[in-house]
One Martini backbone bead per residue (centre of mass of N, CA, C, O) as a GRO file, in nm:
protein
  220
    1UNK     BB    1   0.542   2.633  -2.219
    2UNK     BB    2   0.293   2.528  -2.215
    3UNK     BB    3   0.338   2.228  -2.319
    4UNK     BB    4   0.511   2.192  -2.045
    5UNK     BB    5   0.261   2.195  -1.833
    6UNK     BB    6   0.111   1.997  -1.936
    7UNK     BB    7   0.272   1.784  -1.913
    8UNK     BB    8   0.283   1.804  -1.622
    9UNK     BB    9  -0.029   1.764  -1.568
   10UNK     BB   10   0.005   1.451  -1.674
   11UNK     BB   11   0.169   1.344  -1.509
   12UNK     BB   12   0.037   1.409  -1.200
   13UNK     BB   13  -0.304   1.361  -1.346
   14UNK     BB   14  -0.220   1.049  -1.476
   15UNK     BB   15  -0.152   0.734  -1.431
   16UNK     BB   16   0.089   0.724  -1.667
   17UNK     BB   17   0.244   0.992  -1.550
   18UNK     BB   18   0.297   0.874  -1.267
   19UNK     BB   19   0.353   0.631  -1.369
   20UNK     BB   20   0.695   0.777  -1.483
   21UNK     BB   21   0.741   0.976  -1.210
   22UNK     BB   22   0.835   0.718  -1.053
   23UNK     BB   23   1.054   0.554  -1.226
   24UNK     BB   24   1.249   0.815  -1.236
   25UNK     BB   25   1.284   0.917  -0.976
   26UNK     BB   26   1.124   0.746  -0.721
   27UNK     BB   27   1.207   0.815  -0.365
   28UNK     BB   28   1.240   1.098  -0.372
   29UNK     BB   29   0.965   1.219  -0.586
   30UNK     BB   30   0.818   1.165  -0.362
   31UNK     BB   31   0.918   1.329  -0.105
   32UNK     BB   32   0.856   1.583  -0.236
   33UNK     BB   33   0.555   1.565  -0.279
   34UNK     BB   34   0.475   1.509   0.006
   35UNK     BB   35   0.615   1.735   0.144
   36UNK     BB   36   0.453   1.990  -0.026
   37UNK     BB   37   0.154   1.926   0.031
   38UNK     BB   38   0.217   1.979   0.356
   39UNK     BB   39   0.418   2.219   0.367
   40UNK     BB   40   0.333   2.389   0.117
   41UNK     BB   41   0.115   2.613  -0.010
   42UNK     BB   42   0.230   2.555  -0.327
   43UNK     BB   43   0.099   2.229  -0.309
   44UNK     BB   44  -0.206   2.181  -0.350
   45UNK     BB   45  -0.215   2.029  -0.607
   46UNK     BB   46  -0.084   1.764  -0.564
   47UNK     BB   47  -0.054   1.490  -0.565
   48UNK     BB   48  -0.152   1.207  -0.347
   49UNK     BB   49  -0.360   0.954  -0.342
   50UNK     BB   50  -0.280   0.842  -0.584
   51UNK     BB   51   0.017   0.809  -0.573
   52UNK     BB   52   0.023   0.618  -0.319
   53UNK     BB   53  -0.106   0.376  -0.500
   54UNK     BB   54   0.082   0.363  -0.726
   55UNK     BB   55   0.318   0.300  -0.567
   56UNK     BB   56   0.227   0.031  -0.452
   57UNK     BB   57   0.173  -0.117  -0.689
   58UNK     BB   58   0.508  -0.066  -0.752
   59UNK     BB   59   0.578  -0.279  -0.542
   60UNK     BB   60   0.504  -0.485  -0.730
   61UNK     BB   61   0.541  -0.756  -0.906
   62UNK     BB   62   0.557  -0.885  -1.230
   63UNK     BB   63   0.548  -1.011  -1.569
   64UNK     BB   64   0.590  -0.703  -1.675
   65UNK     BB   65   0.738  -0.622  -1.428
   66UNK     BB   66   0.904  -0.475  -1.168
   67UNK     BB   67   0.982  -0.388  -0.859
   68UNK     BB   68   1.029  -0.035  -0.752
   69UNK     BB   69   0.990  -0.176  -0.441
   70UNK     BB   70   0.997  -0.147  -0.132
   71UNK     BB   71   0.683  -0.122   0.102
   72UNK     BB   72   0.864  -0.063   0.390
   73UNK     BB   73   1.024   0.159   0.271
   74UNK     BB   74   0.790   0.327   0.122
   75UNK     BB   75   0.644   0.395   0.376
   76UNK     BB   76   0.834   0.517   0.564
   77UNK     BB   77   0.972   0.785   0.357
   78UNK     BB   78   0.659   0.897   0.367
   79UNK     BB   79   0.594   0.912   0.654
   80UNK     BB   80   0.852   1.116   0.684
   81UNK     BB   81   0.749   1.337   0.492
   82UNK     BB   82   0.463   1.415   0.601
   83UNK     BB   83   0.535   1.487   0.916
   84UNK     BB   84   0.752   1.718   0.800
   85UNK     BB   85   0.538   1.872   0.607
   86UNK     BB   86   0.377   1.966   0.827
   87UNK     BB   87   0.527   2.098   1.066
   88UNK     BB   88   0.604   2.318   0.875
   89UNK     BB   89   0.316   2.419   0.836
   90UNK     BB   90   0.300   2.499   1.169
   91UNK     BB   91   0.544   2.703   1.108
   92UNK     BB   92   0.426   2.907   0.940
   93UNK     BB   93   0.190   2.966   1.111
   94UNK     BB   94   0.295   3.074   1.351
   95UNK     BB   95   0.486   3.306   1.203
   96UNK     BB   96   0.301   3.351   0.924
   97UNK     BB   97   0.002   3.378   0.910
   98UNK     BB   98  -0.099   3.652   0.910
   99UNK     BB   99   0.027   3.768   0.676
  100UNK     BB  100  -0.086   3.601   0.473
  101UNK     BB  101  -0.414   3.644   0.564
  102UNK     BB  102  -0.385   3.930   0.458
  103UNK     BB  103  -0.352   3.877   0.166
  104UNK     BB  104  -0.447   3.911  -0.127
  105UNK     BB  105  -0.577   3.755  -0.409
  106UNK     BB  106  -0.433   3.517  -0.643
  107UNK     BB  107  -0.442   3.298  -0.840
  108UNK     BB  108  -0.338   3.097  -0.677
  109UNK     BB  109  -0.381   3.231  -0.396
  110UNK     BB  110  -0.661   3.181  -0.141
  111UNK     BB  111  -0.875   3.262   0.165
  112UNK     BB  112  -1.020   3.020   0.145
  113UNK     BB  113  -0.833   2.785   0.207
  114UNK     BB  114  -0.800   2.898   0.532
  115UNK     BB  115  -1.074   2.886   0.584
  116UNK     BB  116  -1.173   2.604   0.537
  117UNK     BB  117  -0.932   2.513   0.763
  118UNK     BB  118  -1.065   2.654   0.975
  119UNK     BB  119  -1.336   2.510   1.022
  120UNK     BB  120  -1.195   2.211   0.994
  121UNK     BB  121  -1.073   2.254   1.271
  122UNK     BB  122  -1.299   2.373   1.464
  123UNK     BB  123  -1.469   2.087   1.451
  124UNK     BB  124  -1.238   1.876   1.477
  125UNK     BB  125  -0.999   1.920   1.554
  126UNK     BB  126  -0.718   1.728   1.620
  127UNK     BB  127  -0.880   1.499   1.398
  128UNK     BB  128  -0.848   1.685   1.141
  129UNK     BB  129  -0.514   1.577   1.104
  130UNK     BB  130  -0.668   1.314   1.003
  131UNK     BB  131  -0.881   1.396   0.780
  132UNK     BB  132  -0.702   1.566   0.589
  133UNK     BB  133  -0.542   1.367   0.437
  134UNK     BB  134  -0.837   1.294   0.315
  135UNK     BB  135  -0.795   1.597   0.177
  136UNK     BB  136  -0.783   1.824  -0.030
  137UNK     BB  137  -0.602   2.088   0.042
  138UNK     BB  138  -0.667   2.039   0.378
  139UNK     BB  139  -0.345   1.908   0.385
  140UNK     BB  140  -0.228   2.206   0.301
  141UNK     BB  141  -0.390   2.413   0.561
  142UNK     BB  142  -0.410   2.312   0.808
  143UNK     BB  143  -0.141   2.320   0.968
  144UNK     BB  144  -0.127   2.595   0.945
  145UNK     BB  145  -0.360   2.668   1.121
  146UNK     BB  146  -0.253   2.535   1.394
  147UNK     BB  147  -0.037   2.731   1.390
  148UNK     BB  148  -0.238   2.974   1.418
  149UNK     BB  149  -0.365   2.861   1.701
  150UNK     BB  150  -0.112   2.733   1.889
  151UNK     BB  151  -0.081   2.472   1.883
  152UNK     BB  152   0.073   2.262   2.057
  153UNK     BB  153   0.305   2.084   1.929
  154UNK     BB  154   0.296   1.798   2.025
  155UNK     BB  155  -0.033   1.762   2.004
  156UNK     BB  156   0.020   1.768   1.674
  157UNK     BB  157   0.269   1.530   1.671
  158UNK     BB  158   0.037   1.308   1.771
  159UNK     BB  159  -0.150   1.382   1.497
  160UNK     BB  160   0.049   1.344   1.299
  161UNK     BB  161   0.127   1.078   1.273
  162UNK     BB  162  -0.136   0.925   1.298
  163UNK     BB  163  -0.218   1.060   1.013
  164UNK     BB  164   0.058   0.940   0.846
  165UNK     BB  165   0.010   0.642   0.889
  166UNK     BB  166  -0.290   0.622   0.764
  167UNK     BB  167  -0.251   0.733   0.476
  168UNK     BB  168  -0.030   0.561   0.377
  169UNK     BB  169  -0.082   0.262   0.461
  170UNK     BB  170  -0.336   0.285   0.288
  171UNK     BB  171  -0.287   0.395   0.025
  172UNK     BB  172  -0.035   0.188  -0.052
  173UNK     BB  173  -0.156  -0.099   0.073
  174UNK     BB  174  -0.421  -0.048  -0.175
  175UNK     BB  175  -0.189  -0.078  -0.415
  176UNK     BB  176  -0.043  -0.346  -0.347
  177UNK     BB  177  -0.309  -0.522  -0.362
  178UNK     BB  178  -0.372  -0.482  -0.672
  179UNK     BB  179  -0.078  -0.519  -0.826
  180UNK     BB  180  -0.165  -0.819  -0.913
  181UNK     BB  181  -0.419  -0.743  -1.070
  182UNK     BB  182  -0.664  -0.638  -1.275
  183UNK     BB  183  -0.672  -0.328  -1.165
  184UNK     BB  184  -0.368  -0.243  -1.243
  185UNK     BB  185  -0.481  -0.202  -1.570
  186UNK     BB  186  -0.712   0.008  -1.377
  187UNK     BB  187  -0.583   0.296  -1.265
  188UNK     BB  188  -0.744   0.517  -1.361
  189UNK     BB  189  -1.007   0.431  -1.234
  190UNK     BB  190  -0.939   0.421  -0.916
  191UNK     BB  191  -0.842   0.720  -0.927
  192UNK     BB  192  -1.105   0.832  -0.973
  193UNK     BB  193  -1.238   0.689  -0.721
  194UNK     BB  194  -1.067   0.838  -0.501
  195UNK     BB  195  -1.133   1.155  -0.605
  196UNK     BB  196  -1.436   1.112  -0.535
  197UNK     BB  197  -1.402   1.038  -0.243
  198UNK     BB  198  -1.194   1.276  -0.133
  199UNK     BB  199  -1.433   1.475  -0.192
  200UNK     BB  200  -1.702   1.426  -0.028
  201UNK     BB  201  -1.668   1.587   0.228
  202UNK     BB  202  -1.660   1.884   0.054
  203UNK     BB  203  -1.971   1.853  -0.021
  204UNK     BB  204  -2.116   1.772   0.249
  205UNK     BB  205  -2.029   2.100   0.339
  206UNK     BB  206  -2.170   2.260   0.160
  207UNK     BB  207  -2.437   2.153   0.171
  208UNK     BB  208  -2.467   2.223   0.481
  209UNK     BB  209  -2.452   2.508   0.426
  210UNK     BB  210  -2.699   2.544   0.219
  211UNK     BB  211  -2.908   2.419   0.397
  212UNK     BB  212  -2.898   2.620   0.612
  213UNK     BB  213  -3.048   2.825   0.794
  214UNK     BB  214  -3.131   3.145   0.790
  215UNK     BB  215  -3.110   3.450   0.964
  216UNK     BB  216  -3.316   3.542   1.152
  217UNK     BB  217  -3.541   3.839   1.196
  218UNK     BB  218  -3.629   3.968   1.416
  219UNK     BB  219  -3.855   4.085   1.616
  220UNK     BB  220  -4.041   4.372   1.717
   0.00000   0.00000   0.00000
């Protein structure tokens, strides 16, 4: 058992796993897997920004491959898969907000978690529904948080389309673009450094939070 799910963890979150996870799945295997990143809490391990370039890369053809999409039907079916898994996240929230985090913290699912995108959420508002789609872990509890602040629907739904148009076409966009080029060969390397950039934000949270002054204590 063990060996099958490391077997899946590298299919997850290493470029050959991905394009072997893609080619053979198809465009169901990226709807389910965007969907589930963003609509389910249990979804939150799962490749988000990786996927989508890898998904890009593969919609040219080269020399060694043939296209294994359009890249304006994956485009599109990527951004209704985003759009309906938010919209689930905000109905979770709105539902059953309470209930969850209420919960004991267990092996899989921690309270830091709702906590984190509750700050991410107060600090940043309605636009934090666009800043989070490029921050792992908090494109999976924002929504869920903002059901839970009983944010109004439709408000909701014209940050969430927005957020899903830019997050899509833009690393999708940037897989197609290098798709053609040599470094397509080197897509480790790139998704490495997605990884690293998308983590960017939640590094410089910490340190703000760190190098913040501690409350002093009145004066008598």
């Amino acid at each position: 058992m063990l060996e099958g799910l490391s077997e899946f963890w590298n299919y997850l979150h290493t470029a050959e796993g991905l394009t072997k996870l893609i080619q053979t799945g198809g465009l169901l295997v990226l709807f389910l897997i965007i969907f589930s990143e963003t609509g389910l809490l249990a979804g939150f391990f799962l490749p988000g920004d990786s996927l989508l370039v890898t998904a890009g890369v593969l919609s040219v053809a080269t020399n060694d491959r043939p296209a294994y999409f359009d890249v304006w039907t994956l485009m599109g079916v990527l951004i209704v898969a985003a759009i309906s898994g938010d919209q689930l996240g905000w109905w979770l929230g709105k539902n059953f907000g309470k209930r969850v985090e209420g919960k004991p913290d267990g092996w899989f699912f921690k309270k830091k978690y709702i906590q984190e995108a509750d700050e991410h959420f107060r600090d940043n508002g309605s636009v934090s529904l666009v800043v989070a789609r490029f921050i792992p872990i908090m494109r999976t509890f924002v929504p869920f948080v903002a059901g839970m602040a009983h944010m109004p629907v439709l408000r909701f739904l014209k940050w969430n389309i927005i957020g899903a148009f830019i997050w899509i076409t833009s690393l999708v966009g940037l897989g197609h673009f290098i798709g053609p080029t040599p470094l397509a060969d080197e897509l480790h390397k790139v998704i490495i450094l997605i990884i690293i950039i998308s983590l960017l934000p939640l590094a410089w949270k910490i340190m703000r939070r760190l190098l913040k002054p501690g409350i002093q204590e009145p004066k008598a």
